[in-house]
C-alpha angles and dihedrals in degrees: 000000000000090000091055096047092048085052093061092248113142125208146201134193117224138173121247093212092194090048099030096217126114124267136218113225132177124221114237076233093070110113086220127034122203081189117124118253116244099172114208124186118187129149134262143187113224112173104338088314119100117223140208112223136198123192138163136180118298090041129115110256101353101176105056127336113296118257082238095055093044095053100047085047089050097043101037117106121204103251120244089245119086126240140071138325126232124204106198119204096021101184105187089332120269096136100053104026090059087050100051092046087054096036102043096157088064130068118233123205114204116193135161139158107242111081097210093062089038087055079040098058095036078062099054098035084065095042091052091048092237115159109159092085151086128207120195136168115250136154098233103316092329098115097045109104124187096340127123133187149225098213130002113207113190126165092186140224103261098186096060087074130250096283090064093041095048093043083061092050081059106048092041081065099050081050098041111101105242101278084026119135133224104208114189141185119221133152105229088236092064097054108290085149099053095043089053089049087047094045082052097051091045099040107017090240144047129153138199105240104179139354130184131158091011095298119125120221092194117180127192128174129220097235 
């Protein structure tokens, strides 16, 4: 068990109800994965664009884009302020692949901590033909260096608790342009309140844009 935490592999224990043992299960949020690979590939429209996707196990929402995910690409608005767009927590890429293909004149970083969706979105990024991008590894905004941005789209990982979600709330705004957003995903009973109360204390403002099926579209700006 050490060696796999050293390794940066999270785990998570689960009950096989069938078999009545207990599982071993690992977070779409581990930086490695000993999971097999069981590569999928399946179609998607994203404004107006439709996208080849591959995905395979120990990512997040293997199977089709996330209503989530869906709902915070469909709501988001480009800012007023120039410069470029992040997409924290890529996964295999729906998020910011769909915005660089609609927003070509602006540049798109996609980072995320696990390696498998990172190897996953560099794929589709290069099925989709989508070039106005850069995808980096990086544990919430750690490996981002000297770079601010525009607009920050995150729809977070839930699972890894409120301290970590709320860490990266912080850090989006040290790394948001001055009139830059923060735009996030969150279902209200996961903590959509808490999140809007936490995006308040840390920008003065955050609003709830949109909401629909109990998921919360919530905006604040750096001022």
């Amino acid at each position: 068990m050490l060696d796999l935490l050293e390794s940066g592999i999270n785990l998570a224990i689960s009950i096989d109800e069938k078999e009545g043992v207990r599982v071993m299960s690992e977070h779409y949020y581990s930086k490695k994965t000993t999971t097999s690979s069981e590569e999928t590939t399946w179609n998607f429209e994203l404004l107006g664009h439709v996208f080849t996707f591959t995905t395979d196990n120990a990512v997040f929402s293997k199977k089709e884009v996330d209503f989530g995910s869906r709902f915070l690409i469909d709501t988001f608005q480009e800012p007023g302020v120039q410069g470029d767009i992040l997409d924290l927590g890529c996964g295999y890429g729906p998020i910011g692949l769909s915005l660089a293909k609609a927003h070509e004149d602006r540049h798109v970083f996609m980072v995320d901590v696990n390696e498998r969706a990172l190897g996953l979105a560099e794929k589709n990024a290069a099925d989709n033909e989508v070039v106005n991008i850069t995808i980096q590894e990086s544990d919430r905004l750690q490996g981002i260096v000297d770079q601010k941005f525009a607009a920050i789209l995150t729809n977070p990982p839930i699972r890894a608790g409120k301290q970590v979600v709320h860490t990266m709330f912080e850090e989006a705004k040290e790394a948001l342009l001055d009139e830059g957003e923060l735009w996030v995903v969150i279902q209200k009973k996961q903590g959509a309140p808490s999140a809007k109360q936490k995006l308040e204390d840390l920008f003065g403002n955050a609003e709830v844009v949109d909401k629909h099926k109990g998921y919360y579209i919530l905006r604040a700006k750096k001022v």
